[in-house]
PAZAPA-4460 file (N, C-alpha, C; in steps of 0.05 Angstrom, whole numbers, plus 32768, in hexadecimal, padded with zeros to 4 digits):
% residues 182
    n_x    n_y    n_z   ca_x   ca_y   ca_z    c_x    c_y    c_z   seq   type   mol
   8B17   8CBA   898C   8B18   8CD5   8981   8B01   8CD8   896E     1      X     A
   8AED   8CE7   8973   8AD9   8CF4   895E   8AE0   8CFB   8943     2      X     A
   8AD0   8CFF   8934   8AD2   8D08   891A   8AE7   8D1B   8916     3      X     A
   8AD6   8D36   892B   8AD8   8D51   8929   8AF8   8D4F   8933     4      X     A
   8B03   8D40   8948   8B15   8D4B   894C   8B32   8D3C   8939     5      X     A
   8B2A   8D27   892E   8B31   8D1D   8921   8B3B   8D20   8906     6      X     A
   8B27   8D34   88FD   8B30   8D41   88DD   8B38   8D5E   88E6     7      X     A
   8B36   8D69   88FD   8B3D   8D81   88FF   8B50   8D8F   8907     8      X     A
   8B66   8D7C   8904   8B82   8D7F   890F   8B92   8D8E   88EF     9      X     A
   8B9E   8D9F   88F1   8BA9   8DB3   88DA   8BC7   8D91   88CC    10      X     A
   8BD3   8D85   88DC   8BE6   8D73   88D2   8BD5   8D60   88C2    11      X     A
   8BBC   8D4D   88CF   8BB5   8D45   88C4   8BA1   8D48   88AC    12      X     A
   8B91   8D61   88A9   8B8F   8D69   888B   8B9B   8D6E   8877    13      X     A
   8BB2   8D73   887F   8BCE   8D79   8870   8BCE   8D5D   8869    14      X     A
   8BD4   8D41   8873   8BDB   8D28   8869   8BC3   8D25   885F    15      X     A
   8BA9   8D24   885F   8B92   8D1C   8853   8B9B   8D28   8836    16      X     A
   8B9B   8D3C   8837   8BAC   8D58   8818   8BB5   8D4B   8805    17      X     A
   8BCF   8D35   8819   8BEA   8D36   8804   8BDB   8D13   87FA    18      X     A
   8BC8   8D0E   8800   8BC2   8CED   87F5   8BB2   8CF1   87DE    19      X     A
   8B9F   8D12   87DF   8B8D   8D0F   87C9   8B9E   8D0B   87A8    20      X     A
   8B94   8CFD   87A0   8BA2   8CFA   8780   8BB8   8CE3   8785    21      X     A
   8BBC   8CD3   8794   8BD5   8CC4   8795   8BC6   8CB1   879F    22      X     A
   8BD6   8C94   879D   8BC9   8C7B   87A2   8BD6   8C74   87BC    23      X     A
   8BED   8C75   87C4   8C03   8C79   87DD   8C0D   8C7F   87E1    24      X     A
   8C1A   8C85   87FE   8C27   8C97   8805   8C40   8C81   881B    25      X     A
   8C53   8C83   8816   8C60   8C7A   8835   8C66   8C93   884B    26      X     A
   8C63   8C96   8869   8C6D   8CAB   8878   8C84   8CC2   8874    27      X     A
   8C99   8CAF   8858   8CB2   8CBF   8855   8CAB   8CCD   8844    28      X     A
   8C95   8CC5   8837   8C8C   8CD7   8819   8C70   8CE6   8826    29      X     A
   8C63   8CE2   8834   8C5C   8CFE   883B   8C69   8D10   884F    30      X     A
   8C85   8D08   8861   8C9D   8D1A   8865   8CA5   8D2F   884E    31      X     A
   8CA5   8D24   883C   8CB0   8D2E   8824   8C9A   8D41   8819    32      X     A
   8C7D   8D3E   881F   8C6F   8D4F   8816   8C64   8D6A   882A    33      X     A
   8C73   8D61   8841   8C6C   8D76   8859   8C80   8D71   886B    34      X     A
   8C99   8D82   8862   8CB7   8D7B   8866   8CA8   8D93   887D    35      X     A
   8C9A   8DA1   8881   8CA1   8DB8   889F   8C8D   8DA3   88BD    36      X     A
   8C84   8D8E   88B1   8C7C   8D7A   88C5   8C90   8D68   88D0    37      X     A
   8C92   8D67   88EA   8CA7   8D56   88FB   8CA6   8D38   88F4    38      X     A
   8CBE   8D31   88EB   8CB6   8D0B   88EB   8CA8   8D03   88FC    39      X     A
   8CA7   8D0B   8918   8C98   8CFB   8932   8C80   8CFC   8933    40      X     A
   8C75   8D1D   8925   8C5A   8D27   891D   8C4B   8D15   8913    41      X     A
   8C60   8D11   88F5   8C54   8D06   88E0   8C45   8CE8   88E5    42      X     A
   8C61   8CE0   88F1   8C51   8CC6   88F8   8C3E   8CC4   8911    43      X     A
   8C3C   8CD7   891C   8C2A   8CCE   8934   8C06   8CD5   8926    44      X     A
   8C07   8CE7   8915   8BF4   8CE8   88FF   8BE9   8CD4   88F3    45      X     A
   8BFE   8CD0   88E3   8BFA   8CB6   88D2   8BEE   8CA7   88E1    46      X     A
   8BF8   8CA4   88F2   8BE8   8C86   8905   8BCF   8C8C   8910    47      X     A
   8BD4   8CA5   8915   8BB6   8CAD   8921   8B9A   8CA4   890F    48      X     A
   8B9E   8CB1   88F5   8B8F   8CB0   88DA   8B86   8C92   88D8    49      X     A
   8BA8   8C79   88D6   8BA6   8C65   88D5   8B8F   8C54   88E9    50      X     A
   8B93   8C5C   8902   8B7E   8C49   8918   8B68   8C57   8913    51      X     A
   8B60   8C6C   890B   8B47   8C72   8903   8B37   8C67   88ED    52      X     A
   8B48   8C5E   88D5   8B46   8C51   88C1   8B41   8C5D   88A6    53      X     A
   8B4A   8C7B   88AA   8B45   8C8F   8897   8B5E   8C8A   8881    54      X     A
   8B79   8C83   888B   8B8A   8C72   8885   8B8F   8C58   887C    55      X     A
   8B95   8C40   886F   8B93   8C2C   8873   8BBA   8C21   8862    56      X     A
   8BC3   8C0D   886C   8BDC   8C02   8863   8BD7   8BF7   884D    57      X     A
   8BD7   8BFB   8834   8BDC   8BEF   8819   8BEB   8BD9   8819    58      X     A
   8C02   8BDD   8821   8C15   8BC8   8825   8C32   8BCC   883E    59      X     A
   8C3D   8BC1   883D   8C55   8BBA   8850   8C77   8BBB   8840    60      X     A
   8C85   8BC4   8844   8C9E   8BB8   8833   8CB1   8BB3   8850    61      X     A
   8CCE   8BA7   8850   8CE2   8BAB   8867   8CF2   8BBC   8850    62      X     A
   8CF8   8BCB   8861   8D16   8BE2   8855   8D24   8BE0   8866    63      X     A
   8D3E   8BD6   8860   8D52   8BD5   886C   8D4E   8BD8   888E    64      X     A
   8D44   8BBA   888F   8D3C   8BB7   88A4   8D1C   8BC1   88BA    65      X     A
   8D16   8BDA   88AE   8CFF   8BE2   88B8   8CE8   8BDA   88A5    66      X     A
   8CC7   8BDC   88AB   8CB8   8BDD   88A0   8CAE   8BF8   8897    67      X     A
   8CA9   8BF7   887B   8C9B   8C16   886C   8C80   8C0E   8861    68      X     A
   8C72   8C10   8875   8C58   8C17   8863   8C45   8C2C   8853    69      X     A
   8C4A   8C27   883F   8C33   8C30   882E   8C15   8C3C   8837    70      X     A
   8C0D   8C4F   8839   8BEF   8C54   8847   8BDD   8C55   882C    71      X     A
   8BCD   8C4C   882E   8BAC   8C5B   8819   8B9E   8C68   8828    72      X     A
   8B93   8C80   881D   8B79   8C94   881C   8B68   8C84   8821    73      X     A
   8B4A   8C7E   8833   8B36   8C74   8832   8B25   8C8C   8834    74      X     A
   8B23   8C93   881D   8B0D   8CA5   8816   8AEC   8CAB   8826    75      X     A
   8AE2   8C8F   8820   8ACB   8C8A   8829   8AC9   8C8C   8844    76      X     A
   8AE6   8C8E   885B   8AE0   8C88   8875   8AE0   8CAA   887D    77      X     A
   8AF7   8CB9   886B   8AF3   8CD6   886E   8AD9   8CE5   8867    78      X     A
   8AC7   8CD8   8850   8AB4   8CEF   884E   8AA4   8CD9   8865    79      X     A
   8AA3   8CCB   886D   8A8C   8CC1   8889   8A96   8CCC   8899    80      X     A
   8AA9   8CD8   88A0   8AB1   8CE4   88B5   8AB0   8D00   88B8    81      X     A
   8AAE   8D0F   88A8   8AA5   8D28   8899   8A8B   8D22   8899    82      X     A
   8A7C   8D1C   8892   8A55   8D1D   888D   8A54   8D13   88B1    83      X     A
   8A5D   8D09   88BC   8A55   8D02   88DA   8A57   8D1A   88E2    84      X     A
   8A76   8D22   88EE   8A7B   8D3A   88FE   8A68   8D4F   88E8    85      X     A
   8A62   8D4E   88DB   8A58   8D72   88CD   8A40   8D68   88D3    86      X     A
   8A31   8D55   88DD   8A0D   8D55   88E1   8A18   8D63   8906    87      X     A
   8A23   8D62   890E   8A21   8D65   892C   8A36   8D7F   8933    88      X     A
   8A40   8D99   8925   8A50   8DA8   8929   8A43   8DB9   892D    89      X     A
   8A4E   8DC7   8947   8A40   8DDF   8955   8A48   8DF9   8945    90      X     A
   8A45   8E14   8944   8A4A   8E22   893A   8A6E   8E2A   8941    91      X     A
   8A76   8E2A   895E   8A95   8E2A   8962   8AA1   8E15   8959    92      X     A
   8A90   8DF7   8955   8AA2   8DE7   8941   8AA6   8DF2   8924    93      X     A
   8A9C   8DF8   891A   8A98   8DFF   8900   8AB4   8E1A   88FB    94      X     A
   8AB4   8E22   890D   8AC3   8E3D   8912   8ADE   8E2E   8913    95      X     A
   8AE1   8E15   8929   8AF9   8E13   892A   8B08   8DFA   8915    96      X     A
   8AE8   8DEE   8901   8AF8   8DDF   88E7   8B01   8DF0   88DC    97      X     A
   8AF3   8E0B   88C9   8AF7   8E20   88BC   8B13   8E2B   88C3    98      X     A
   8B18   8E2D   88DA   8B34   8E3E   88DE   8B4C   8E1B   88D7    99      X     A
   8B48   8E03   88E0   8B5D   8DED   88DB   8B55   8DF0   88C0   100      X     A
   8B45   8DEF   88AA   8B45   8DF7   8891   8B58   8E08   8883   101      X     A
   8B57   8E1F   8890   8B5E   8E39   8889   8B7D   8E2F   888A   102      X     A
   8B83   8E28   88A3   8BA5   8E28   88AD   8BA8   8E0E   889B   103      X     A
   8BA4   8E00   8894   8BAA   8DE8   8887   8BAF   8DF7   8864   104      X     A
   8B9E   8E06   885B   8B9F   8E17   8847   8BB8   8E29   884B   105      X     A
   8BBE   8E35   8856   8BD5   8E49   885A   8BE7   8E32   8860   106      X     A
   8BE8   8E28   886C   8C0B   8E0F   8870   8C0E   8E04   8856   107      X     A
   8BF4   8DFF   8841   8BFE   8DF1   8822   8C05   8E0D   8811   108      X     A
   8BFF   8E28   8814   8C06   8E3C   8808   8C1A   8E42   880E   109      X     A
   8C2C   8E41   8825   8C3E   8E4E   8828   8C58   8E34   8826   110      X     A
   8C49   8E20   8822   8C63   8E01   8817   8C66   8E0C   8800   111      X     A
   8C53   8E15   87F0   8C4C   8E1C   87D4   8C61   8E32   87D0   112      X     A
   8C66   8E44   87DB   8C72   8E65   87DB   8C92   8E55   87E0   113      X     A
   8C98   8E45   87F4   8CB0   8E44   8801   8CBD   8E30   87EB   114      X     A
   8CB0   8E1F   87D2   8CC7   8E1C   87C0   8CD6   8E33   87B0   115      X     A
   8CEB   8E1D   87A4   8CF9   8E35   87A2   8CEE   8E3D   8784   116      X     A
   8CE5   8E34   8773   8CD7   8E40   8757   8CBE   8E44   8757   117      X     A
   8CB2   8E48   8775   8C99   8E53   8770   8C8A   8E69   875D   118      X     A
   8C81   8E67   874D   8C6C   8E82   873F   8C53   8E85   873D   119      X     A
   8C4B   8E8D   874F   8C30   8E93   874D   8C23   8EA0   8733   120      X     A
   8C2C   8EB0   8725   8C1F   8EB1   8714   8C21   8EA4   86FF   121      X     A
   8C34   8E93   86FB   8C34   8E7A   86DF   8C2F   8E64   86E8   122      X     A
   8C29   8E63   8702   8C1B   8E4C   8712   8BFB   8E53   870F   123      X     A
   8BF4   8E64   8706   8BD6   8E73   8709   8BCB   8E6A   8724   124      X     A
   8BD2   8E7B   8733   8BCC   8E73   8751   8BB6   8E8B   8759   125      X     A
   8BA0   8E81   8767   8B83   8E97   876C   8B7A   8E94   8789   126      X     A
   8B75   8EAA   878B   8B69   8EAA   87A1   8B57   8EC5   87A1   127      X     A
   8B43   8EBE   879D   8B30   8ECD   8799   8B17   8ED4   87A2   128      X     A
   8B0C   8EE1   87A4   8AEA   8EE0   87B4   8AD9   8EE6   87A8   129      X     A
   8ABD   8EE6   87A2   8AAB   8EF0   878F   8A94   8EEF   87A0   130      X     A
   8A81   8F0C   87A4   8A69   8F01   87AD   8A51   8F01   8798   131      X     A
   8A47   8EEF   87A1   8A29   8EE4   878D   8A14   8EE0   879D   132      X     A
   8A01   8EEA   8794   89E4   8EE4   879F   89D2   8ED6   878F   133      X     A
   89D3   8EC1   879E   89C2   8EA4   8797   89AE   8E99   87A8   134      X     A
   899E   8E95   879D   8981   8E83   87A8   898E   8E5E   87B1   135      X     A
   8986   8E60   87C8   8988   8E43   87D0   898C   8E2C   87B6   136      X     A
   897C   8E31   87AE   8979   8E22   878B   8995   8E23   877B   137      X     A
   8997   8E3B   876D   89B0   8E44   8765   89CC   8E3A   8772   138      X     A
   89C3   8E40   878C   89E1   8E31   879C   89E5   8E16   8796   139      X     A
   89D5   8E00   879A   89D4   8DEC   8794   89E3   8DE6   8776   140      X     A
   89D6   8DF7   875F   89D7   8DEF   8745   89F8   8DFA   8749   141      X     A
   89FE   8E0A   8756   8A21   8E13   874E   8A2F   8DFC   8754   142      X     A
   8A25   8DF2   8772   8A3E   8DE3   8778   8A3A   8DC3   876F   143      X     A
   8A23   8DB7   8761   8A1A   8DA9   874C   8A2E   8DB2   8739   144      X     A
   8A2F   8DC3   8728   8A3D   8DCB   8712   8A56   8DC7   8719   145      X     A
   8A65   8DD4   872F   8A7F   8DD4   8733   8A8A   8DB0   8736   146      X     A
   8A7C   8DAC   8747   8A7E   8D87   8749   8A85   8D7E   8729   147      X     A
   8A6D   8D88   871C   8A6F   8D83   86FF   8A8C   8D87   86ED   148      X     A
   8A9B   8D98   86FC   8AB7   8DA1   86F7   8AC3   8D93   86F3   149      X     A
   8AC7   8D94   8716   8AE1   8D8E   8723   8AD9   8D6C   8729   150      X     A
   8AC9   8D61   872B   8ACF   8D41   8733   8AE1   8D35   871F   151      X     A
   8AD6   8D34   86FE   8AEA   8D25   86F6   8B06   8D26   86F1   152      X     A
   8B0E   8D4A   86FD   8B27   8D52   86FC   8B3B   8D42   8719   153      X     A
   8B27   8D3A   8724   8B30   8D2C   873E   8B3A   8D0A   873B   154      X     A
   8B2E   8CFE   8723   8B3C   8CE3   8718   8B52   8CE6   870C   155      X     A
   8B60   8D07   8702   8B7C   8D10   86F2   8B8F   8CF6   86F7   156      X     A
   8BA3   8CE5   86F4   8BBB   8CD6   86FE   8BCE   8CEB   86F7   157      X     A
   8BE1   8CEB   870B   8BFD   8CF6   8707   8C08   8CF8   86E9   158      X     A
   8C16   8D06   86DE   8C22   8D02   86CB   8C37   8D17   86CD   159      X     A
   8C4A   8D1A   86C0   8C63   8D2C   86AF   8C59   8D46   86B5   160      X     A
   8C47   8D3D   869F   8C31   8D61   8699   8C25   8D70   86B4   161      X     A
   8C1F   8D61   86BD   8C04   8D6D   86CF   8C19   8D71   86F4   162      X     A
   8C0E   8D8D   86F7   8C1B   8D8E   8719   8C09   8D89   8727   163      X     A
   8C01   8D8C   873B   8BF2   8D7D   8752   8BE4   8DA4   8765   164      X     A
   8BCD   8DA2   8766   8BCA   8DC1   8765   8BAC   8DB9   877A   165      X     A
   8BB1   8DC6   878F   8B92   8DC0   87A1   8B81   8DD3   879C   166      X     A
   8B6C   8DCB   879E   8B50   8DE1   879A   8B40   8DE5   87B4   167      X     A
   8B41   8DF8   87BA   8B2D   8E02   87D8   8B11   8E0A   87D5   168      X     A
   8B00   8DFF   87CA   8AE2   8E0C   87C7   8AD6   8E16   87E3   169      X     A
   8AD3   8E2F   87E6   8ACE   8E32   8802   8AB1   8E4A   8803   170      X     A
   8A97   8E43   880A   8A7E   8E55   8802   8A69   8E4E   881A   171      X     A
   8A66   8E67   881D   8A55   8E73   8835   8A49   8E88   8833   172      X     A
   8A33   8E8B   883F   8A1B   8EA9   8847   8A2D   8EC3   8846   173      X     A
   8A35   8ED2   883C   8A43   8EF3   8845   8A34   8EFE   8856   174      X     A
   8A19   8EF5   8855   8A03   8F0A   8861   89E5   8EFB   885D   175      X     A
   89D9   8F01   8871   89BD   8EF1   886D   89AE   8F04   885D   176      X     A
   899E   8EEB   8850   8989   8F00   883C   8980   8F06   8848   177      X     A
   8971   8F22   8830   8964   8F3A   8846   8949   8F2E   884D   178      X     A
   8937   8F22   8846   891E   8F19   8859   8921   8F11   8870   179      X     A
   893C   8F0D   887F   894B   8EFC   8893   8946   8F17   88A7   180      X     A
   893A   8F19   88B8   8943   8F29   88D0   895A   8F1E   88E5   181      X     A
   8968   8F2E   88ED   8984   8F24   88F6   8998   8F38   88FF   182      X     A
***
């Protein structure tokens, strides 16, 4: 299985999701984090991820008789697999990550809506759009700057205090500049 088709499954972005910020996961605990995913799903995922190696088993326990393993995030095998498939994506690929993006976005918003003390607005929840006109240059320096943000908010550990809240940076052309005939 390719890159592309590989990260572009809406279940398994969803499990890539639920690992960022956490050291492990067992299958029952990301059940628990994507209770509208089928157990059979889940694990046929999981494994999928696993033989790919985007996955890896931390460890083993027996539970009452069965084995539960533990998975780790291999970070490094996901963004190689991401920088591969995105040097070689046709424009209908691109169309059809963007939409498993999108749906993977709306399935964590609407997990989000379907608890039962959801608040969006004391949750400060955004979704917003802004357009800006920026020089090639400028673009760079934003998302430089934003990196500048948000990376070390990405080493956070769990705690009491802190809820667990995804960020979607999502930026593209609205329109070709005007020297662009088109």
């Amino acid at each position: 299985m390719g890159p592309l088709e590989l990260l572009s499954h809406p279940v398994r972005m969803r499990i890539l999701h639920a690992f960022r910020g956490r050291d492990t996961l067992t299958t029952a605990e990301l059940g628990t984090l994507l209770p509208d995913v089928s157990k059979a799903m889940l694990y046929r995922h999981v494994d999928t991820l696993a033989s790919a190696g985007i996955l890896e088993v931390a460890e083993e326990r027996r539970v009452r008789g069965a084995v539960e393993r533990h998975y780790r995030l291999q970070p490094a095998r996901t963004v190689a697999a991401n920088v591969e498939a995105l040097e070689s994506l046709s424009p209908d690929d691109h169309r059809q990550v963007f939409a498993t993006a999108m749906t993977v976005l709306i399935a964590e918003f609407n997990a989000y809506l379907d608890r039962e003390h959801a608040d969006p607005v004391a949750d400060l929840v955004g979704y917003r759009q802004h357009g800006m006109w920026l020089t090639h240059e400028e673009l760079a320096e934003l998302e430089a700057e934003l990196r500048q943000v948000i990376l070390p908010r990405l080493a956070n550990q769990p705690t009491p205090e802190r809820g667990r809240y995804l960020l979607s940076p999502i930026i593209f052309p609205a329109e070709a500049p005007t020297g662009e005939n088109g």
